[in-house]
N, C-alpha and C positions, 0 to 999 in steps of 0.2 A: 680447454679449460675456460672457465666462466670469469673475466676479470672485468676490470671498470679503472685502469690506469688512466691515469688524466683528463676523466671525466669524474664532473661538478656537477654533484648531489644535493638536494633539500630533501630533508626527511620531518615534517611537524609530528607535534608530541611526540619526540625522541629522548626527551628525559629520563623515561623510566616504560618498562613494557617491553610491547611490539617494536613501536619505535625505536627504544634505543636497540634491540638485539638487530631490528633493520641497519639502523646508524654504525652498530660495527662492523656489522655484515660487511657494509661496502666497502668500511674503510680496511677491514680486514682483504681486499680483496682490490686493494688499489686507489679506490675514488676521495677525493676530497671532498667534507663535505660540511655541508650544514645541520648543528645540532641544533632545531629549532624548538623548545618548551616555552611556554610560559609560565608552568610553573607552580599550574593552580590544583584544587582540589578535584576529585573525580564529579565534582558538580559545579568546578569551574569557580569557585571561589579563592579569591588568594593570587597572590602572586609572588615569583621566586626563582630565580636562577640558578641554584644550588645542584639542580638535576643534570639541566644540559652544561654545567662547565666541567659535574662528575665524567660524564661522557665522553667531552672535548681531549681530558686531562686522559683517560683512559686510551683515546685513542691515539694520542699523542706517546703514550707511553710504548705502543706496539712499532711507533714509528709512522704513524699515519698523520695526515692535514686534516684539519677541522677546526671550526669557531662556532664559537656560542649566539642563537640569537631567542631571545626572548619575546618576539611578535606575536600579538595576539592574532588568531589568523583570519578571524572576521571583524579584524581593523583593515580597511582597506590601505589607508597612510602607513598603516605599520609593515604589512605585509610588501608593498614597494620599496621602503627603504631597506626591510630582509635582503629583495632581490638584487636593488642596487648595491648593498655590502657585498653582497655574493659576487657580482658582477666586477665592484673594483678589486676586491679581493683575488679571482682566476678568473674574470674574462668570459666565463660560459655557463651556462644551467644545462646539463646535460639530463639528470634526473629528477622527478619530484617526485616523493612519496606524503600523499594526503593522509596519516595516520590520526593526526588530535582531535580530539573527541572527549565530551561530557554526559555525563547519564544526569536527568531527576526523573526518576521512577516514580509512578502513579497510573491510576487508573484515571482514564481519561473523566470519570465524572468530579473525582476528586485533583485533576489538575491544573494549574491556570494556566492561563491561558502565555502569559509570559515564560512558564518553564518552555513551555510548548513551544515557542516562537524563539527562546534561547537556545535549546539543543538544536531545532532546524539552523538556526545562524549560524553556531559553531562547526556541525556537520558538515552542511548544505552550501553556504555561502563562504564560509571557509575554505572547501574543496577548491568553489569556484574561483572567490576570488585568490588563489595560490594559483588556481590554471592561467588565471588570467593574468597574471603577473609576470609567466613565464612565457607565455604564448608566444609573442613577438621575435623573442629569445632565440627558441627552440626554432620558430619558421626561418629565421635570418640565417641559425646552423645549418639547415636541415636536418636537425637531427632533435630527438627528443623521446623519452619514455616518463609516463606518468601513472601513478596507480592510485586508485580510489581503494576506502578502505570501505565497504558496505559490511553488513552481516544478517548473521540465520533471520535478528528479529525483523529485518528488512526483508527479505526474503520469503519467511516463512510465517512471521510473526511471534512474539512473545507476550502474553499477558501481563500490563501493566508499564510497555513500553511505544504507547502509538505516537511520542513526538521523535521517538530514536527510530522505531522502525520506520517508519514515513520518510525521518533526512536519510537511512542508509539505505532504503530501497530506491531514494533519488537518486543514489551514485552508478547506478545501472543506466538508466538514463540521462544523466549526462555522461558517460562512458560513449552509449553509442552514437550522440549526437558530434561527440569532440572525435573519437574514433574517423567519423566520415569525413567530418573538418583540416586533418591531421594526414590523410593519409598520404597528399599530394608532396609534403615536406616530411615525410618519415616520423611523423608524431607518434607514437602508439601509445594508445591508452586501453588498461586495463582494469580490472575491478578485485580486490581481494576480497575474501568473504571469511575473515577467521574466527576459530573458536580456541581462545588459548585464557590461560592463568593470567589476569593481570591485577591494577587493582579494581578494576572495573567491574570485575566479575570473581572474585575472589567469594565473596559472600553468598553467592550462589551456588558454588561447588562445592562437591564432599573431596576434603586430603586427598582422596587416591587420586580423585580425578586430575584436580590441580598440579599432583606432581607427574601426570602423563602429560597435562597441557601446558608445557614450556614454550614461550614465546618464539624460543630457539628452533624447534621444531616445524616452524611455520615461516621465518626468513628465505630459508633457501627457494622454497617458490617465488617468494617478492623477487629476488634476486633474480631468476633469471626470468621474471615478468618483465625487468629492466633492461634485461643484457641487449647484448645489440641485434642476437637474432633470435627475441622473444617475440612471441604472438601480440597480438591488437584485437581488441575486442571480446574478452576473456572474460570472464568470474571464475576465478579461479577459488576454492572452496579450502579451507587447509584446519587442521588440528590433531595435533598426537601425530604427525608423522603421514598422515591419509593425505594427499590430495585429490581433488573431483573440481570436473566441471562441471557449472550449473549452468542449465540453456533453459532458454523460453522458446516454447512452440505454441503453435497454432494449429486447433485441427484443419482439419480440409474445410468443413461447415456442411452447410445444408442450405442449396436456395426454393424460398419459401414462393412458389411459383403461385399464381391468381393472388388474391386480396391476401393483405399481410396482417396480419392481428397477431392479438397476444396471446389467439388459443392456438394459431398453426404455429409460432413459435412455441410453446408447451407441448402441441404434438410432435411436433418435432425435435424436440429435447435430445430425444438420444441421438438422433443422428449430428447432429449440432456439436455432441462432445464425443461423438464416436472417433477416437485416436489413430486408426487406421490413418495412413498419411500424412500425418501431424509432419509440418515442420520448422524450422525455422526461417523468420522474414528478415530481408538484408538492411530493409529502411521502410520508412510510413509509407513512401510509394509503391512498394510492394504491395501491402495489402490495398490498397486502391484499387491497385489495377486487376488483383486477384478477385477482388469484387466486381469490377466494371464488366471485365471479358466475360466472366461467368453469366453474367445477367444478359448482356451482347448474345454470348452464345445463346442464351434460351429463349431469345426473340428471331436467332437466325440473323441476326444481324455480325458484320465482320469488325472489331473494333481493332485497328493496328494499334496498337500502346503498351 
């Protein structure tokens, strides 16, 4: 069985949402933890602790540890003194969960350029600066699990969302950059990819949908994205009860032998995305070397690397 006893949780934008069904999750299942909101409107305006003390007081009620913090999570200052509460509080950061997040929806001709560099802040620099907070933490434990929250518009894209999809398709890559960082001190880091009812998305969905996409629905994967013997390196996909991994491949290619132009690339088009042996690459040096050898080999030449 899947528990989290005496292990120290941060979970952002846990007020209301993913978040908070995350925040019970754990606490329903052992962990102490941190309810961290600030508090604001779904486009980050406002501020208010009324959510994460709901939460705190809830979890308190089942018999579980938890406190309220209200750090904005791309205040650097703010986010440290989270972690130092956290730290004199139980002594350890065992989990973070990167959930808070802001939408301002537009079309990028009609956006400024400020929303644009706000939703990346809060996403993007948020995620980070919370990894970075705990980093030292987790390496000093050896222990540690962290989850990115990305999604489909990052992913897949959504019309009228290029400064959200842009921060959440960042959380794939820094996933596998901390992934590689992480793995010598048992870090693992993950990437959640959900689609569920909250208020962020409420206005976009029709009734039926929204009462299949329970936030609730979608915790138990976070959960044992955390546990101690969950996977590293994941996008784990979740909504209505479905889980899926998402991977990124790469075909095999095509090397474009004598003079390289932009028409023997065009004739060569298909071969180029022909999926036949597509795979996955462990790190940038992989594809480096997947290109060196290959081009080595077609000179007859022996490249050891």
């Amino acid at each position: 069985m899947i528990r989290f006893d005496n292990r120290v949780a941060i979970v952002t934008g846990a007020g209301v949402g993913l978040g908070r069904s995350h925040a019970l999750g754990l606490a329903e299942r052992g962990a102490r933890v941190v309810v961290n909101d600030l508090g604001a409107s779904t486009d980050g305006q406002g501020v208010s602790s009324d959510a994460a003390i709901s939460v705190v007081e809830k979890i308190k009620a089942i018999g579980g540890e938890a406190i309220a913090n209200g750090a904005d999570v791309s205040n650097e200052e703010q986010v440290t003194d989270m972690v130092g509460e956290t730290m004199k509080e139980w002594g350890r950061v065992d989990v973070l969960i990167n959930n808070a997040g802001i939408l301002r929806d537009k079309t990028l001709a009609k956006m400024t350029l400020d929303d644009f560099r706000k939703v990346v802040d809060v996403h993007l620099m948020g995620s980070a600066t919370c990894c970075h907070a705990v980093w030292p933490i987790m390496r000093e434990q050896g222990y540690g699990r962290i989850v990115l929250t990305a999604s489909a518009s990052g992913l897949y894209g959504n019309f009228g969302q290029s400064n959200y999809g842009a921060a959440k398709a960042a959380m794939v890559g820094l996933m596998n950059v901390l992934h590689l960082e992480g793995r010598r001190d048992d870090i693992r880091v993950n990437t959640l990819a959900p689609t569920a009812a909250t208020r962020m998305t409420e206005s976009l969905m029709p009734d039926e949908a929204l009462a299949l996409l329970k936030p609730e629905t979608i915790t138990p994967g976070v959960l044992y994205l955390v546990s101690e013997n969950g996977p590293s390196r994941t996008i784990l996909s979740a909504g209505a009860g479905t889980f899926a991994q998402t991977r990124i491949y790469e075909t095999q290619g095509h090397l474009i032998e004598g003079e390289i132009t932009p028409e023997a690339v065009a004739d060569s088009w298909a071969d180029i995305t022909e999926p036949t042996h597509q795979q996955e690459l462990q790190d940038a040096f992989s594809q480096t070397r997947k290109y060196a050898v290959r081009a080595a080999q077609a000179k007859g030449l022996s490249l050891n690397w």
